[in-house]
TIVOBA-830692 format. One line per field, with one value per residue (C-alpha): x, y, z; residue number from 0. Coordinates in steps of 0.1 Angstrom, whole numbers, m for minus. Example, Ala and Ser with C-alpha at 12.3 -4.5 7.8 and 13.67 -1.06 7.14 Angstrom:
<nodes>
c1	(123  137)
c2	(m45  m11)
c3	(78  71)
nr	(0  1)
</nodes>
This chain:
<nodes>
c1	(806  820  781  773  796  791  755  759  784  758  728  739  747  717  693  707  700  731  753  785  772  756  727  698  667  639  613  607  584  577  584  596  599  624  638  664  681  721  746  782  791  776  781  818  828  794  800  767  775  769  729  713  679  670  641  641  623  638  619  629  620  627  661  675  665  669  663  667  680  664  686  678  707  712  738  755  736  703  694  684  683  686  706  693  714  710  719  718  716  713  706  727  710  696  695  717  729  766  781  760  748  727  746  729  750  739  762  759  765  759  763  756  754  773  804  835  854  832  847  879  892  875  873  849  868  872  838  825  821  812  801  799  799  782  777  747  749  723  739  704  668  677  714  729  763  773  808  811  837  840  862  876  861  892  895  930  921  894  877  860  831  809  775  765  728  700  662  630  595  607  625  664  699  729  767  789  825  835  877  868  889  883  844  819  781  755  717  683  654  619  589  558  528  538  550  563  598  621  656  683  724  747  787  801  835  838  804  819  839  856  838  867  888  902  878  840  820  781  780  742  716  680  648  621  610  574  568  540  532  507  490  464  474  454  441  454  428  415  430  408  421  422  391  370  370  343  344  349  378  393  393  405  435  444  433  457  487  483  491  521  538  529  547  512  521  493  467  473  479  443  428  443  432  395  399  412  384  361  383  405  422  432  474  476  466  485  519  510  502  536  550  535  543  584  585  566  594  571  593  574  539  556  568  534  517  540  539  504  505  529  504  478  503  532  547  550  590  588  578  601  635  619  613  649  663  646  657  694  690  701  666  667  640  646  640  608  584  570  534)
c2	(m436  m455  m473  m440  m422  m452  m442  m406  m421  m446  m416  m389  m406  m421  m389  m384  m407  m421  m444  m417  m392  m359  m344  m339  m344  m332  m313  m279  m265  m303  m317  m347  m379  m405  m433  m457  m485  m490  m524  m528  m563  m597  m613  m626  m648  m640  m602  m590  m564  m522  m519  m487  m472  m435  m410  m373  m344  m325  m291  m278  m238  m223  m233  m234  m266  m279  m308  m332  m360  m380  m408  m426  m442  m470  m470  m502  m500  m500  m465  m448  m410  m392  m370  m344  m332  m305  m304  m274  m269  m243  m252  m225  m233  m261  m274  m249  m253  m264  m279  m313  m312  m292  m284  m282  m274  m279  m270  m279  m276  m310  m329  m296  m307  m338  m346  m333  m368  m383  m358  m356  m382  m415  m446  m425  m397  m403  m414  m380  m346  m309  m299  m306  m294  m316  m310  m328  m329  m344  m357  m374  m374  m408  m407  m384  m380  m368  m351  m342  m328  m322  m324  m354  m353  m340  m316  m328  m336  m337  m367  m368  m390  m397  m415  m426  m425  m441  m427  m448  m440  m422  m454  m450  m471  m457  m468  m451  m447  m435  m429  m443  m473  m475  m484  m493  m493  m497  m494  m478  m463  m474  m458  m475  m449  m415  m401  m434  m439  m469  m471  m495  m497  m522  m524  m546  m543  m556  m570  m584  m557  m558  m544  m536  m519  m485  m478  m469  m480  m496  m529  m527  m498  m497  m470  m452  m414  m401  m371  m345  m373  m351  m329  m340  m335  m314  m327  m315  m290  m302  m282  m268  m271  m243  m263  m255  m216  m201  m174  m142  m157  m168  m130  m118  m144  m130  m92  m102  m115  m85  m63  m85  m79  m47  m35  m30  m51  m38  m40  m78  m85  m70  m95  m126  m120  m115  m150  m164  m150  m170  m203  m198  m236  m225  m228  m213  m181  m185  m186  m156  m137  m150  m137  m101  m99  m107  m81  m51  m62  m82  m111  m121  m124  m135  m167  m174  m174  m196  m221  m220  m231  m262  m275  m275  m290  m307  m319  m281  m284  m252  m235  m257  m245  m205  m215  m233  m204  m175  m197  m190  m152  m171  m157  m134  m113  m128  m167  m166  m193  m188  m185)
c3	(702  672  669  663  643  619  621  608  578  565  571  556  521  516  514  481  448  446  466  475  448  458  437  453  426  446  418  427  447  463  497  500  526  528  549  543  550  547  555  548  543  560  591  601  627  646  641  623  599  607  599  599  593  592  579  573  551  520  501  471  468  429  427  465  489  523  546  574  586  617  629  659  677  700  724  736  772  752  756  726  712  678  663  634  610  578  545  523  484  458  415  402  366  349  312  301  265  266  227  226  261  282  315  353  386  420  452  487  524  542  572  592  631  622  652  637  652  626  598  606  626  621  597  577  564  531  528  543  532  543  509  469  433  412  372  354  312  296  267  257  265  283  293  317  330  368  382  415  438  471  499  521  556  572  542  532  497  467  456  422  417  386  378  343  346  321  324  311  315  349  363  359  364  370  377  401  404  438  443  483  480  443  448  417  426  404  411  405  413  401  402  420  412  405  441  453  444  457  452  454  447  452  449  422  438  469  484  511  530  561  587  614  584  586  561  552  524  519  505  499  503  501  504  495  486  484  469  483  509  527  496  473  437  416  390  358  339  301  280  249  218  193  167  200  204  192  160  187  204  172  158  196  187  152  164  193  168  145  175  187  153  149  186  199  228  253  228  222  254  259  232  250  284  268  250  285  304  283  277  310  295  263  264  230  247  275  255  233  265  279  249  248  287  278  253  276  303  329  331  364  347  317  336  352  319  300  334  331  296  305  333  303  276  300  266  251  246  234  266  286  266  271  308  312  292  313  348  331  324  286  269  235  227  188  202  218  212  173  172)
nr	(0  1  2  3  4  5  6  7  8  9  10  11  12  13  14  15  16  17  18  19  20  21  22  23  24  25  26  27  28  29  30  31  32  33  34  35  36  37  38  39  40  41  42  43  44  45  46  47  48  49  50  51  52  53  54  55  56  57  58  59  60  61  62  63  64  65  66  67  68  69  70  71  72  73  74  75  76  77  78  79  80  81  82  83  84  85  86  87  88  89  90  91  92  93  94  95  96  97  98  99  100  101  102  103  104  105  106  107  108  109  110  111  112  113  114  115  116  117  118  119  120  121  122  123  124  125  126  127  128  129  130  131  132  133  134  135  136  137  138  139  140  141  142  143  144  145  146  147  148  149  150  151  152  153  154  155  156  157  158  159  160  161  162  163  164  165  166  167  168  169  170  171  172  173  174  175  176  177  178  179  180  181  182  183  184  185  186  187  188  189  190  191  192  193  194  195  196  197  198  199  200  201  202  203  204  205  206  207  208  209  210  211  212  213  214  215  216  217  218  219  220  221  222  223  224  225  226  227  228  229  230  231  232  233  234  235  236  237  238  239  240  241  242  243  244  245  246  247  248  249  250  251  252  253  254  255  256  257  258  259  260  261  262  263  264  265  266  267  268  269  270  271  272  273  274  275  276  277  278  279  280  281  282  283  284  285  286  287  288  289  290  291  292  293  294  295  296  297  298  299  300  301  302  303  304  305  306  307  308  309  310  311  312  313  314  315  316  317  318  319  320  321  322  323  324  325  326  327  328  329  330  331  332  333  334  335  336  337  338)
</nodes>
């Protein structure tokens, strides 16, 4: 029982970026596979240290998520089984604008199916929990900062960790403070093509733990996460530029901006979804058309439009603040995207 309880403890961790950490960073609307590998400390006096290996499945939704956790388990008389167990999230909002920094929370229900010996009464309480509350600022384009609570396993107390996290060209480091015994990790995750991502963290206090302890904590941990494993990408339409319209869809445009301005909202709506008939890649249009939609109250096509126009021009910052801004119910008529 203890072979397995141990199992669970190094699991249900390592589903998440972090070492102890919990934010799940699953992209929306993308499924997700992942498997893992997990060992506290190295071999003593002939023991050989706790090993562990595991797989599972995450989906993100809009802003809610959930996934999976497979863990096969082998029992000391060789038989063999698995367990499955459930974790649960919900992005309450994301990129908000806070002072310097724009804010993101993320709460979750986790370890769903998991014994409750393992919670409550084992050598892996503190390292446990039942759920979290974890705050993200970005306080730069490359340097984010992580706070999470939640509660011990036996739900006695509150533990507080952090992660100070550095992003390059979609690879990123981080170090972790964790208040289980005091524990510093620090690690990565590196990307190998764009839906293969592998990760690693190790702890920088105390590599070499002692495995019959009254305490949990990994001493290494390794995986790897593939994104959309079983869907073909689509292959990202050519946008046309505005120099390649011809002379009628450049007077639909101004016809269409004259309208905007002058409250004719319907009429320049009209004008845009003629020039997109004919150039159905032009993001220009798509914008203004997200634009007239916001202001004649469809907030639904509005949204479609303007995420159209960021799957031509992914680098439109503008229409990634008015998405961010319209996820957090944060979006003034008077600041939408200047034509």
């Amino acid at each position: 029982m203890k072979k397995i309880i141990l199992t669970f403890a190094i699991m249900t961790r390592l589903c998440f970026p972090f070492v102890e950490l919990q934010y799940m960073d699953t992209p929306p609307a993308h499924f997700e596979f992942f498997a893992s590998m997990a060992t506290m400390g190295l071999e003593s006096n002939g023991q050989s240290p706790p090993s562990i290996g595991f797989y599972g499945v995450n989906y993100r939704f809009d802003n809610i998520g959930y996934g999976f956790n497979i863990y096969p388990v082998k029992l000391s008389n060789g038989d063999t089984f698995s367990w499955t167990s459930h974790n649960l999230y919900a992005q309450l909002y994301e990129n908000y604008p806070a002072l310097f920094t724009k804010a993101s929370l993320q709460v979750g229900v986790i370890n769903l199916g998991l014994p409750q010996s393992a919670l409550k009464s084992s050598k892996f309480t503190n390292y446990l929990q039942s759920f979290y509350i974890t705050n993200k600022f970005k306080i730069t384009s490359q340097i984010n900062v992580y706070i999470s609570s939640g509660p011990r396993g036996d739900g006695q107390a509150y533990y507080h960790r952090s992660v100070l996290e550095y992003t390059y060209n979609g690879n990123r480091g981080f170090l972790e403070f964790s208040p289980n015994q005091n524990q510093l990790y620090i690690g990565g995750e590196v990307n190998i093509s764009k839906d293969i991502i592998f990760t690693i963290g190790s702890n920088i206090s105390d590599s070499n733990p002692d495995i019959n302890g009254d305490y949990f904590y990994p001493s290494s941990v390794m995986g790897v996460r593939l994104l959309n494993p079983f869907i073909k990408p689509k292959k990202t339409p050519k946008q046309i530029p505005p120099v390649d319209i011809d002379m009628e869809a450049y007077l639909s445009m101004e016809k269409g901006l004259i309208a905007y301005y002058e409250s004719n909202y319907k009429e320049a709506l009209q004008h845009y979804l003629t020039v997109l008939k004919k150039y159905p890649t032009f993001s220009l249009a798509y914008v203004r058309a997200g634009n007239t939609c916001y202001k004649l109250k469809q907030i639904s096509q509005a949204k479609k439009y303007w995420q159209t126009a960021l799957t031509l021009d992914p680098k439109n910052q503008d229409v990634l603040e008015m998405l961010s801004r319209l996820q957090n119910n944060n979006l003034l008529k008077d600041s939408l995207i200047d034509d």
